[in-house]
SELOPA-863960 format. One record per atom (N, C-alpha, C, O): atom name; residue number from 1; residue in three letters; z, x negated, y. Coordinates in pm, 1 decimal. Each point is the difference from the previous one (the first is absolute). Layout:
BEGIN
+----+-----+-----+----------+----------+----------+
| at |   i |  aa |        Z |        X |        Y |
+----+-----+-----+----------+----------+----------+
| CA | NUM | ala |        Z |        X |        Y |
...
+----+-----+-----+----------+----------+----------+
//
This chain:
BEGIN
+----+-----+-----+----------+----------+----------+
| at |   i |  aa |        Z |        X |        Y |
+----+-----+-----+----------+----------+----------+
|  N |   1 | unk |      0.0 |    -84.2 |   -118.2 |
| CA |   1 | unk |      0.0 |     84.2 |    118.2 |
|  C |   1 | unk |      0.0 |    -88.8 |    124.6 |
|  O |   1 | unk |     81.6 |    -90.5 |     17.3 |
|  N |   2 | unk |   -171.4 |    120.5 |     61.5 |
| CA |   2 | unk |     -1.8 |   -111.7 |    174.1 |
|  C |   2 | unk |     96.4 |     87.3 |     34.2 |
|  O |   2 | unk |     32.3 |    107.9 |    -49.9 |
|  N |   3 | unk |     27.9 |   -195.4 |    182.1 |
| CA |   3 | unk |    118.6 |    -17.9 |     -2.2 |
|  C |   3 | unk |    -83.4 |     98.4 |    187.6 |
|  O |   3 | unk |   -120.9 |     11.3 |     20.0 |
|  N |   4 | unk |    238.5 |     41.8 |     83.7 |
| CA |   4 | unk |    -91.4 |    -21.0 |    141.4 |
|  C |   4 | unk |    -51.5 |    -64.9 |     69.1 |
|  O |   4 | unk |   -103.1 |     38.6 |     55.1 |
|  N |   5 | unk |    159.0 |   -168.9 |    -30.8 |
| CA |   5 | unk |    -79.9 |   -115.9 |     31.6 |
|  C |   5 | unk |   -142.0 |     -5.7 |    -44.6 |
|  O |   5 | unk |    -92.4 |     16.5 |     79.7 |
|  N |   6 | unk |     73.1 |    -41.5 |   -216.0 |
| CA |   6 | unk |   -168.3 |     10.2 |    -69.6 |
|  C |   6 | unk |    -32.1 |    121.8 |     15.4 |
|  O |   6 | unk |   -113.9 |     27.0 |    -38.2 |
|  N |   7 | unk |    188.7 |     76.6 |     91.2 |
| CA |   7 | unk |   -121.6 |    129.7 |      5.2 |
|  C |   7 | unk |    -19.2 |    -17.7 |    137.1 |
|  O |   7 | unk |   -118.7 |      1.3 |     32.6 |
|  N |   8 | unk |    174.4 |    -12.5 |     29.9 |
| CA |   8 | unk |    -27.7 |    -45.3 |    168.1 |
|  C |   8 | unk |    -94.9 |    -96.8 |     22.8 |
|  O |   8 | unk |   -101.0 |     24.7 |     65.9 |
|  N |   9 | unk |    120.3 |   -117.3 |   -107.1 |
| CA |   9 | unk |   -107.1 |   -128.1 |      5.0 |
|  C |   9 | unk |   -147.2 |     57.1 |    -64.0 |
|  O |   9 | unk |   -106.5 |    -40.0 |     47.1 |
|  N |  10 | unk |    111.1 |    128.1 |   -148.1 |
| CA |  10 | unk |   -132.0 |     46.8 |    -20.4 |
|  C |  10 | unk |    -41.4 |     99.0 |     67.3 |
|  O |  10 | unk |   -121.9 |     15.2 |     -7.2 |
|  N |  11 | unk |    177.4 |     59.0 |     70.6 |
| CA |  11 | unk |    -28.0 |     83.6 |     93.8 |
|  C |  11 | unk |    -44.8 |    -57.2 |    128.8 |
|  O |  11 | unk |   -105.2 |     45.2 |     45.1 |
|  N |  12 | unk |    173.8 |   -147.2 |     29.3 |
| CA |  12 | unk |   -107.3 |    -91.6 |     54.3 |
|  C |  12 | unk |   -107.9 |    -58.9 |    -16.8 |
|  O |  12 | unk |    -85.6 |      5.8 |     88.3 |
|  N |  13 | unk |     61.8 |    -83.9 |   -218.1 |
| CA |  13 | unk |   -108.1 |     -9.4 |    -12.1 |
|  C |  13 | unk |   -114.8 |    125.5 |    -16.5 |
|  O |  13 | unk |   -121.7 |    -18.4 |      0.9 |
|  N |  14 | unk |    167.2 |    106.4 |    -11.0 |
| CA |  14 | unk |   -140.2 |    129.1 |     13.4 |
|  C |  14 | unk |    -31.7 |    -35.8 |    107.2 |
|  O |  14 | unk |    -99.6 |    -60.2 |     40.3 |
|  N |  15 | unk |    223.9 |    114.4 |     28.6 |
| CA |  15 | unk |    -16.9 |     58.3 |    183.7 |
|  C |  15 | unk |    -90.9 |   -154.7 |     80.3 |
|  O |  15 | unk |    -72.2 |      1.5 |     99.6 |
|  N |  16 | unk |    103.7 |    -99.3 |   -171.1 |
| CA |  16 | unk |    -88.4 |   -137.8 |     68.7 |
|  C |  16 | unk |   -162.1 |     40.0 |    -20.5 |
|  O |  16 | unk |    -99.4 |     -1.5 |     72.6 |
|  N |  17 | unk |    126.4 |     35.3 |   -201.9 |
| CA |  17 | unk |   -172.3 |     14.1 |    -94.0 |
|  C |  17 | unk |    -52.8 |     77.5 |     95.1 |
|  O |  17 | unk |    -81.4 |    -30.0 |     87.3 |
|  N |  18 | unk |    145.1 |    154.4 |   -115.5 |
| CA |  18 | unk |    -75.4 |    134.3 |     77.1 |
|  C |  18 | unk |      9.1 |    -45.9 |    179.6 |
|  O |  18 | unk |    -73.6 |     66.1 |     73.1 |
|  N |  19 | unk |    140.1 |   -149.2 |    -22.3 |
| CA |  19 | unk |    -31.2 |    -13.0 |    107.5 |
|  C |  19 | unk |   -120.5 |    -84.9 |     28.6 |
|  O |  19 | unk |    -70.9 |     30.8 |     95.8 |
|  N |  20 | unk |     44.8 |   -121.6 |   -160.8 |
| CA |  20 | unk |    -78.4 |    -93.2 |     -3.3 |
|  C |  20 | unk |   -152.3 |     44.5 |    -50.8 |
|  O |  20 | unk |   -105.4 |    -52.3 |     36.0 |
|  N |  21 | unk |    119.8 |    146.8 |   -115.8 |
| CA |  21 | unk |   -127.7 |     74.2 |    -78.9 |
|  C |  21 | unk |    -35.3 |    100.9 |    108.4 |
|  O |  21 | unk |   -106.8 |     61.0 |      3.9 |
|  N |  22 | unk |    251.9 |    -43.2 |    123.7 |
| CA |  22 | unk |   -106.1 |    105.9 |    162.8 |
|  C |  22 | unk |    -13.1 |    -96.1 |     61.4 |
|  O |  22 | unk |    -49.1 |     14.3 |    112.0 |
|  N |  23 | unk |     80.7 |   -131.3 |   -150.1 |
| CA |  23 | unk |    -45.5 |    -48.7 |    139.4 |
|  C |  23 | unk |    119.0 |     14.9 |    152.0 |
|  O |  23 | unk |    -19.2 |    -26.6 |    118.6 |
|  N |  24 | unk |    111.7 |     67.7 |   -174.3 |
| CA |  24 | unk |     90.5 |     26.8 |     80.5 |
|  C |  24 | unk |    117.4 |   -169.7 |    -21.0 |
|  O |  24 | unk |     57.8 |    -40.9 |   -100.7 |
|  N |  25 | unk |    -62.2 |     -8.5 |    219.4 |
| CA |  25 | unk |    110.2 |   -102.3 |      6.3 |
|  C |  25 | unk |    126.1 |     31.5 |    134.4 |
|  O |  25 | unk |     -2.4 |     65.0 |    104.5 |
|  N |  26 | unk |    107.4 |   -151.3 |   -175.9 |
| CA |  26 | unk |    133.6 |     31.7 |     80.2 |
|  C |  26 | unk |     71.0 |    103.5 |    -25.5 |
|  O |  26 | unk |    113.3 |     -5.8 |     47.6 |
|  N |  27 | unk |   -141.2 |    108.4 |   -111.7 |
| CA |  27 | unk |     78.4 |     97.9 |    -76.2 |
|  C |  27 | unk |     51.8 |    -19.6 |   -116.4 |
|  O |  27 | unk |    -58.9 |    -14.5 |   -107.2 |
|  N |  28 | unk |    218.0 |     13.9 |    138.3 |
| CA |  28 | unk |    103.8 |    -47.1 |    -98.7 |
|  C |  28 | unk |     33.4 |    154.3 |    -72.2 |
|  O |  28 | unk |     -7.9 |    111.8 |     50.9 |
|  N |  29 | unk |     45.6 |   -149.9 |   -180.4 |
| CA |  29 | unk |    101.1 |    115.5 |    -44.3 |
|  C |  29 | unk |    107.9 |     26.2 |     39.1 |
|  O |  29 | unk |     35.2 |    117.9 |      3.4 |
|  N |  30 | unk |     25.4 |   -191.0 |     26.0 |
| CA |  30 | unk |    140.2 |     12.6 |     97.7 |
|  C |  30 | unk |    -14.5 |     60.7 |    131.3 |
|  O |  30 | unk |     99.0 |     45.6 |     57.1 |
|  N |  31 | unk |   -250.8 |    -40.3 |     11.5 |
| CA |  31 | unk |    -10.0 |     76.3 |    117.0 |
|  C |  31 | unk |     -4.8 |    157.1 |    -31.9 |
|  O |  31 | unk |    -20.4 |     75.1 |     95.3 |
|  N |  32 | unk |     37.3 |    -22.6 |   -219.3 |
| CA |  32 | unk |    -26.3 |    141.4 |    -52.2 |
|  C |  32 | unk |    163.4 |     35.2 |     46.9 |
|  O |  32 | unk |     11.3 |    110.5 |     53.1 |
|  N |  33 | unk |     88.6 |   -173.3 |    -63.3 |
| CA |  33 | unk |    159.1 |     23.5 |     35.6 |
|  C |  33 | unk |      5.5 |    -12.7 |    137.1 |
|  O |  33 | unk |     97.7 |     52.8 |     53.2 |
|  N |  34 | unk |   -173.1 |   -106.3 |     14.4 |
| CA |  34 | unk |     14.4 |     78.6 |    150.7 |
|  C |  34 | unk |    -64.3 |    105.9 |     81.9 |
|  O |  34 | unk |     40.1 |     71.2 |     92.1 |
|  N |  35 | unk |   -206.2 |    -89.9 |   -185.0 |
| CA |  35 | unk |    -44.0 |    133.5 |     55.0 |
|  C |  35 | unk |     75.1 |    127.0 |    -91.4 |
|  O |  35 | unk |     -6.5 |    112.8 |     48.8 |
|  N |  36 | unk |     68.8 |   -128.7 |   -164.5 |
| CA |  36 | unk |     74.0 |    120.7 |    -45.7 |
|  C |  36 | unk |    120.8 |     44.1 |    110.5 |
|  O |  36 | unk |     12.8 |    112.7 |     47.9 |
|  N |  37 | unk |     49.6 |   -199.2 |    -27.5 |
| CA |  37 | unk |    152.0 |     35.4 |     86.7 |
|  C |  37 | unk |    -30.5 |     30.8 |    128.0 |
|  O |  37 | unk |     78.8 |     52.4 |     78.8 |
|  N |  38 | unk |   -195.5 |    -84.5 |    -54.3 |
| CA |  38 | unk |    -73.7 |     78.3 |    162.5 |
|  C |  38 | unk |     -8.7 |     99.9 |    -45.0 |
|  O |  38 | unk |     84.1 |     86.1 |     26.3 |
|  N |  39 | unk |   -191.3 |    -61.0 |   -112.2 |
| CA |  39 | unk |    -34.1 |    167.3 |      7.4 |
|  C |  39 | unk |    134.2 |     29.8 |    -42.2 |
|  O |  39 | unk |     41.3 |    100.1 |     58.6 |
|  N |  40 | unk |     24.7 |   -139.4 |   -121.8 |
| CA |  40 | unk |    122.1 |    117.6 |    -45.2 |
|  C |  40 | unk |     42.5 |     43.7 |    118.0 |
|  O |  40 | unk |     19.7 |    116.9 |     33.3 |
|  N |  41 | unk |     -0.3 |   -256.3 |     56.0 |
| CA |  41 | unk |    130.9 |     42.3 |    146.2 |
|  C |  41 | unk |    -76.3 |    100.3 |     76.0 |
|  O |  41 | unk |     48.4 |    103.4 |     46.0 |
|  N |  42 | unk |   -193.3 |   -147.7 |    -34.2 |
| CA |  42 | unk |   -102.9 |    128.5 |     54.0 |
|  C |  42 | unk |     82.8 |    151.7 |     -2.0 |
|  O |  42 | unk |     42.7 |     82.8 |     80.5 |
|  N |  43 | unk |    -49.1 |   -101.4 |   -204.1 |
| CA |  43 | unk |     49.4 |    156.9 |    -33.6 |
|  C |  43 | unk |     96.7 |     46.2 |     56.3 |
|  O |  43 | unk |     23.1 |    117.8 |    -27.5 |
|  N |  44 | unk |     72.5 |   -187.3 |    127.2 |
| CA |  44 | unk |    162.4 |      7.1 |     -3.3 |
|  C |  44 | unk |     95.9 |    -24.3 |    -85.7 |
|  O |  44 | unk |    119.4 |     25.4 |     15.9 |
|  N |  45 | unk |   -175.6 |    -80.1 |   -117.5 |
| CA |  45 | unk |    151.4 |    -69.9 |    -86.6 |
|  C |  45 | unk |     84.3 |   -138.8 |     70.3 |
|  O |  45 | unk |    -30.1 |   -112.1 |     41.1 |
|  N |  46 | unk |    115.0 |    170.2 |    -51.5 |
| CA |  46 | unk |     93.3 |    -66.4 |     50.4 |
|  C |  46 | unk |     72.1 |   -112.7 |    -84.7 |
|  O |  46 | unk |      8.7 |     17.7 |   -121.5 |
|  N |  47 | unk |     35.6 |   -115.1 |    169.7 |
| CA |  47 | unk |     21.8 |   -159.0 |    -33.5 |
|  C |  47 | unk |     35.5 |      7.9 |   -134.0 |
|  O |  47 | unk |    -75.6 |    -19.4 |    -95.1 |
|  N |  48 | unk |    217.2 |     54.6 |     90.0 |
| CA |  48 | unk |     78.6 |     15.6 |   -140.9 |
|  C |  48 | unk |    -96.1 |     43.6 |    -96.7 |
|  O |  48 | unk |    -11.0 |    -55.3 |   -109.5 |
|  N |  49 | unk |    -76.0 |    175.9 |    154.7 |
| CA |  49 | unk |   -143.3 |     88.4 |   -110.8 |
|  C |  49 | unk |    -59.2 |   -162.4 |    -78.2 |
|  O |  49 | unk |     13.9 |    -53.8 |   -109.9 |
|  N |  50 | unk |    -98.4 |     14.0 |    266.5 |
| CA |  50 | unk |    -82.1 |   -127.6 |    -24.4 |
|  C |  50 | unk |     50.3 |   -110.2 |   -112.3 |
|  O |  50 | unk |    -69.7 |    -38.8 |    -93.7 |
|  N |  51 | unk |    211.3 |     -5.9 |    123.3 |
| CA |  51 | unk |    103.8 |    -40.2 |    -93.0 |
|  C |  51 | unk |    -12.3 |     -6.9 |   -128.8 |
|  O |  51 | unk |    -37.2 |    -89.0 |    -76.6 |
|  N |  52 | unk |     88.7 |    239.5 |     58.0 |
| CA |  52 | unk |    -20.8 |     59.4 |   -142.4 |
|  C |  52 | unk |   -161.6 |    -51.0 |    -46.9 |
|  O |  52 | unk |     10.7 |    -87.4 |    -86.1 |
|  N |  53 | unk |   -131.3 |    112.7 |    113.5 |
| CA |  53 | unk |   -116.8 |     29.4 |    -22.7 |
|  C |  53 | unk |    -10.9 |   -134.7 |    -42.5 |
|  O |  53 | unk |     -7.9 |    -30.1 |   -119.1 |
|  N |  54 | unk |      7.2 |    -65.7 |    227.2 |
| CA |  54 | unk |    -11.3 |   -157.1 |     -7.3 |
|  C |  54 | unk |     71.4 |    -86.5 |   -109.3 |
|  O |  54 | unk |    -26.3 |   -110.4 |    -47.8 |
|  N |  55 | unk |    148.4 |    221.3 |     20.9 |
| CA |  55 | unk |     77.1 |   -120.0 |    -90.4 |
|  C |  55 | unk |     71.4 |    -98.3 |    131.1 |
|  O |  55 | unk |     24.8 |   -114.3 |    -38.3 |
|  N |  56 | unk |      8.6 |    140.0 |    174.6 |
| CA |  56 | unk |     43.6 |   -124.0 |     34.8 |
|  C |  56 | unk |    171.8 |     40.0 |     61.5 |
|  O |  56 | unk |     46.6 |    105.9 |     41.8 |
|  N |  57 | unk |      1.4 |   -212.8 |    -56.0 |
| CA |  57 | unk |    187.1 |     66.4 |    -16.4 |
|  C |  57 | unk |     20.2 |     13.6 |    145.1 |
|  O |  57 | unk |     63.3 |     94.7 |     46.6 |
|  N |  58 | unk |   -145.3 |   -239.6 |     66.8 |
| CA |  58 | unk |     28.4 |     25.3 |    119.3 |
|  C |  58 | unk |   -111.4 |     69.2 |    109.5 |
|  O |  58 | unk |   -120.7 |     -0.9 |    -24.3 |
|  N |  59 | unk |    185.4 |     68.4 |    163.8 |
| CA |  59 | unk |    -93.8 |     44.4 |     77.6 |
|  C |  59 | unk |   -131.3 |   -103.6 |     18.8 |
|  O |  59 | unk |   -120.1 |     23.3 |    -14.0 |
|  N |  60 | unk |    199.9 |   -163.7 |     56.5 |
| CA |  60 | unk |   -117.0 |    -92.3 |     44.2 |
|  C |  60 | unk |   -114.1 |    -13.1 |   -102.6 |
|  O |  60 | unk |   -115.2 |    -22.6 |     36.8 |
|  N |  61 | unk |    157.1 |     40.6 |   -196.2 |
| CA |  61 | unk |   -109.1 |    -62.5 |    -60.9 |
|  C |  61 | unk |   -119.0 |    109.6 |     17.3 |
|  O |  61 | unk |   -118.3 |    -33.7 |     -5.7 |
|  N |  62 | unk |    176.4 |    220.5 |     35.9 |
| CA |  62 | unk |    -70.0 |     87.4 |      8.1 |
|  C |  62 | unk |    -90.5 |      8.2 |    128.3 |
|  O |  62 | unk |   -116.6 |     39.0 |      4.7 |
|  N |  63 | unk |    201.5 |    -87.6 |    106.2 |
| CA |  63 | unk |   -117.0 |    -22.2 |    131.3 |
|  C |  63 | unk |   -108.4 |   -104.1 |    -34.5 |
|  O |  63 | unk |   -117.3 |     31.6 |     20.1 |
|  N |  64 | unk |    147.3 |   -155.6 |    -71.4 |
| CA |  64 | unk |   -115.3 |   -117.7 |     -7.5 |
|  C |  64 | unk |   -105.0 |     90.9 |    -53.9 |
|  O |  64 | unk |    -92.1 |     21.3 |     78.9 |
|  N |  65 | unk |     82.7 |     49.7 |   -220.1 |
| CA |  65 | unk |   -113.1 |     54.7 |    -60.9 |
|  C |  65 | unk |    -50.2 |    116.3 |    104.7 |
|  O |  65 | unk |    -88.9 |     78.7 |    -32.5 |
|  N |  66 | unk |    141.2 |    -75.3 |    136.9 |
| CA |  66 | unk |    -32.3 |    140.9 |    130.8 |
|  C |  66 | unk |    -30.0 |    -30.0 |     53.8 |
|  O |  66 | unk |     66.1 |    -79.3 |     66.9 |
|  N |  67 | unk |   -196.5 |    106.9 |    -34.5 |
| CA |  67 | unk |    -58.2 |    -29.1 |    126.6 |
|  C |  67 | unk |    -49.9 |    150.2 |    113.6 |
|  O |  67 | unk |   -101.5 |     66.8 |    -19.7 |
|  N |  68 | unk |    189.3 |    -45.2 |    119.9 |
| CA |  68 | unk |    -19.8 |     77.5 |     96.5 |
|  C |  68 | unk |   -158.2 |     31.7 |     19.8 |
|  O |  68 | unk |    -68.8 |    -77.3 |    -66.7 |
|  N |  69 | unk |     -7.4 |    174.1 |    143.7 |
| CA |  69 | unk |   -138.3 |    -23.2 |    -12.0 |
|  C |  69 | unk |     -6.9 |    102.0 |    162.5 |
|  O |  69 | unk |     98.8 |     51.7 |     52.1 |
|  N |  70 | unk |   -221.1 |    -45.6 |     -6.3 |
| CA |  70 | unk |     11.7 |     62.8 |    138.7 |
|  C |  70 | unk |     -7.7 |    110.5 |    -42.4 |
|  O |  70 | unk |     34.2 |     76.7 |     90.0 |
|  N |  71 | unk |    -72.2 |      0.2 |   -218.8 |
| CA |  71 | unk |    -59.7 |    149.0 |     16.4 |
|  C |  71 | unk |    151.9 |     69.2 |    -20.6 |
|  O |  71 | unk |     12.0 |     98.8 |     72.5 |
|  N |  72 | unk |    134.7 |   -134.1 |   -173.5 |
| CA |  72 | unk |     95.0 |    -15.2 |     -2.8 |
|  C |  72 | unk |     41.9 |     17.1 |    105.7 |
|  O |  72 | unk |     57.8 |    105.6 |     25.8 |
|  N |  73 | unk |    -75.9 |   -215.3 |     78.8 |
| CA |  73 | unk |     68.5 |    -12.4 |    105.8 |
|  C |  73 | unk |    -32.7 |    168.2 |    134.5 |
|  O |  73 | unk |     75.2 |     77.4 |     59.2 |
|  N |  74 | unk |   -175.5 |    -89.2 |    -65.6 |
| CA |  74 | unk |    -48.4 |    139.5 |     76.4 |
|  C |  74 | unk |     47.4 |    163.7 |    -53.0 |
|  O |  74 | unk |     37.2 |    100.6 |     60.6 |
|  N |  75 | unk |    -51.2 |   -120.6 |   -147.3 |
| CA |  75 | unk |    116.7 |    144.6 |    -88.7 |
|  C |  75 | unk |    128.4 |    -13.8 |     30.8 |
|  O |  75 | unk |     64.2 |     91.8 |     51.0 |
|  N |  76 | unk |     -4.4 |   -230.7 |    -84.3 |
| CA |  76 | unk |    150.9 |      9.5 |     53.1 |
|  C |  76 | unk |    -25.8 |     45.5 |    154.1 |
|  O |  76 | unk |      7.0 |    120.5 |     23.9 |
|  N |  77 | unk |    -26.8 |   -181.4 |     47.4 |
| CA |  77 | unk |     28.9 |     10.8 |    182.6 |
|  C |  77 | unk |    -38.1 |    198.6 |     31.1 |
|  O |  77 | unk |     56.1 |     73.4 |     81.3 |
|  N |  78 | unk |   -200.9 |    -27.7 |   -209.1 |
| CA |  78 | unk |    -24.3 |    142.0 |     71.9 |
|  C |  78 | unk |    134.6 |     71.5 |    -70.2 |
|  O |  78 | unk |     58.0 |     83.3 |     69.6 |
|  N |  79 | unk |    -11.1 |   -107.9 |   -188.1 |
| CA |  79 | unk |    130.7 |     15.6 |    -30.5 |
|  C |  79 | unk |     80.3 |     57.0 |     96.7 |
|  O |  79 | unk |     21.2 |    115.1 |     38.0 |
|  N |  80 | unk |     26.5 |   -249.1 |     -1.4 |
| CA |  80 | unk |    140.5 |    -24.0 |    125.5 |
|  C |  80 | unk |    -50.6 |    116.8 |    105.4 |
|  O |  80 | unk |     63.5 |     97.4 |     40.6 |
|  N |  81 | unk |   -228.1 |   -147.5 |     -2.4 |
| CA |  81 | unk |    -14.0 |     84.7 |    145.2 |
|  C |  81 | unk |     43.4 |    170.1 |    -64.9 |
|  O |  81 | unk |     71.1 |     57.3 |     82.6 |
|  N |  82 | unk |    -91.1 |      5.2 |   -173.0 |
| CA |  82 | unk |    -30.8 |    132.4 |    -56.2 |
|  C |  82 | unk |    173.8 |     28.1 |      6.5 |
|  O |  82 | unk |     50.9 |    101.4 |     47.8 |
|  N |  83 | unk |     20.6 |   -211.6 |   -105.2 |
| CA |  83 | unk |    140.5 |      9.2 |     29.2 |
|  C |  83 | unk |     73.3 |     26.3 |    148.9 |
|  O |  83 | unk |     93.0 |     73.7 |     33.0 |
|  N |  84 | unk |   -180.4 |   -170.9 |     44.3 |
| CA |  84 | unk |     84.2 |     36.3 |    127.7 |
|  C |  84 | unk |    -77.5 |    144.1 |     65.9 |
|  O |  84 | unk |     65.8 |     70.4 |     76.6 |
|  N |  85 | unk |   -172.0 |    -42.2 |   -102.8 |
| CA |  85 | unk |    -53.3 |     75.9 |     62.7 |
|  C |  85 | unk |     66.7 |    135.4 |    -72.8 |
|  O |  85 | unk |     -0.3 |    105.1 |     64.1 |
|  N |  86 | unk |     41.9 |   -107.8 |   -162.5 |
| CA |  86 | unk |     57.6 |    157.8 |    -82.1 |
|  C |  86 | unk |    159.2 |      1.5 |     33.9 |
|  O |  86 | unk |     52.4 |    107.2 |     30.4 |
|  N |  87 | unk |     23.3 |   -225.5 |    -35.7 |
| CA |  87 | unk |    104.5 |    -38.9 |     29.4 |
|  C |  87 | unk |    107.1 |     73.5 |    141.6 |
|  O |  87 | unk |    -45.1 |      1.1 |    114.6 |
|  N |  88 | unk |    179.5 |     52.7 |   -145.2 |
| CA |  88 | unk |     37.7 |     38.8 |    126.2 |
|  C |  88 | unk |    -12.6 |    -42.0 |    112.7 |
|  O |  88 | unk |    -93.2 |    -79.6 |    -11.3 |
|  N |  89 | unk |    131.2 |     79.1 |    136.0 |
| CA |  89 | unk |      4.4 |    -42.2 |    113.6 |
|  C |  89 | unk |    130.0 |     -4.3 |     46.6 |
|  O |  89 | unk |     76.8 |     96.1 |     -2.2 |
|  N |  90 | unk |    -47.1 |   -223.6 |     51.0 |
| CA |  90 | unk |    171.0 |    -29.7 |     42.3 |
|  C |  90 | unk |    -22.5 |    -97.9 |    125.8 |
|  O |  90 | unk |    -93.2 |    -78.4 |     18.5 |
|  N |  91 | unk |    188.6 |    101.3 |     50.7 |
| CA |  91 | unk |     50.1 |   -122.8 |     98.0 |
|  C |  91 | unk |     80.7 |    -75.3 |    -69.9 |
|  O |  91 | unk |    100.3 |     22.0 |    -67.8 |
|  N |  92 | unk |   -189.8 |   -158.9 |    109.2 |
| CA |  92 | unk |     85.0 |    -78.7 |    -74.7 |
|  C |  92 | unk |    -14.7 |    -66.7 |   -143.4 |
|  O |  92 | unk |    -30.0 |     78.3 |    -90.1 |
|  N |  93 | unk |     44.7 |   -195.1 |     60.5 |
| CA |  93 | unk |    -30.6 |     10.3 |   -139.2 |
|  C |  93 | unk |    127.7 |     45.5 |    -51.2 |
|  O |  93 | unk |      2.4 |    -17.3 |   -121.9 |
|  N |  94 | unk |    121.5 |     76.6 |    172.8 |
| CA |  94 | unk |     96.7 |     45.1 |    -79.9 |
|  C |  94 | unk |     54.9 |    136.4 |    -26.7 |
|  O |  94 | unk |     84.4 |     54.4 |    -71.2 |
|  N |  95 | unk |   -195.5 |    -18.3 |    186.0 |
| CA |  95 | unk |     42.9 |    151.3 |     98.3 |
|  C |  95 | unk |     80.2 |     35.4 |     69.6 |
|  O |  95 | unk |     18.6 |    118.2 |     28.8 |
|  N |  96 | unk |     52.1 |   -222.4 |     16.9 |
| CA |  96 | unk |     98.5 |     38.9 |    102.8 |
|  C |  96 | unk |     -8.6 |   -141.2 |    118.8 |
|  O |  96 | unk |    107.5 |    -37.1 |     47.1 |
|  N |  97 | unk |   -207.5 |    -19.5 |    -13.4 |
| CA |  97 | unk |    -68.7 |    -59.3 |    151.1 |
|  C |  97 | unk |    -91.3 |     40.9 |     16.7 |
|  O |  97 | unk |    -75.5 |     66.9 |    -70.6 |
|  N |  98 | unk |     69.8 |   -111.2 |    191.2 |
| CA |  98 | unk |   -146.3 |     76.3 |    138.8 |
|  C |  98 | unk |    -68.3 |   -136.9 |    -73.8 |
|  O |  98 | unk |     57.8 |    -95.4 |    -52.1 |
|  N |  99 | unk |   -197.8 |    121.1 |     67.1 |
| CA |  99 | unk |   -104.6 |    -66.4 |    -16.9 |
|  C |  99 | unk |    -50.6 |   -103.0 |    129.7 |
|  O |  99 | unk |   -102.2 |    -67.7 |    -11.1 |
+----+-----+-----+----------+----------+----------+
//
């Protein structure tokens, strides 16, 4: 029985073959674990989610495989705006000072 190590190592060698048989260079298999944990965070999963998914025990190892992206970034901000714009109205950020 191969052990994970030798099933891993042969699983690279496909992903080399088949990269090499498109014609495609610089695409690692290991780059498949960061475009996965993007799209996941895409979705709104949240760190600890990412965590779990990744297998990784700490936040940091879950941000490195994350990479933020602008289209991400523009949903969050119409987000926020949709928030303040539905959001009560107060003086104050506490409600009790003049502005």
């Amino acid at each position: 029985m191969r052990g994970p190590d030798s099933l891993l190592a042969g699983v690279v060698r496909l992903w080399r073959r088949a990269c090499s048989d498109l014609g495609i260079k610089g695409l690692h298999f290991h780059d498949l674990r960061h475009t996965g944990n993007t799209s996941a965070a895409s979705t709104g999963a949240g760190t600890r989610e990412l965590m779990a998914r990744m297998g990784h025990s700490t936040a940091r190892a879950a941000l490195i495989h994350q990479h933020a992206g602008a289209d991400r970034d523009r949903l969050i901000a119409d987000a926020v705006s949709g928030l303040v714009d539905k959001g009560p109205r107060r003086k104050g950020h506490t409600g009790d000072t003049q502005d």
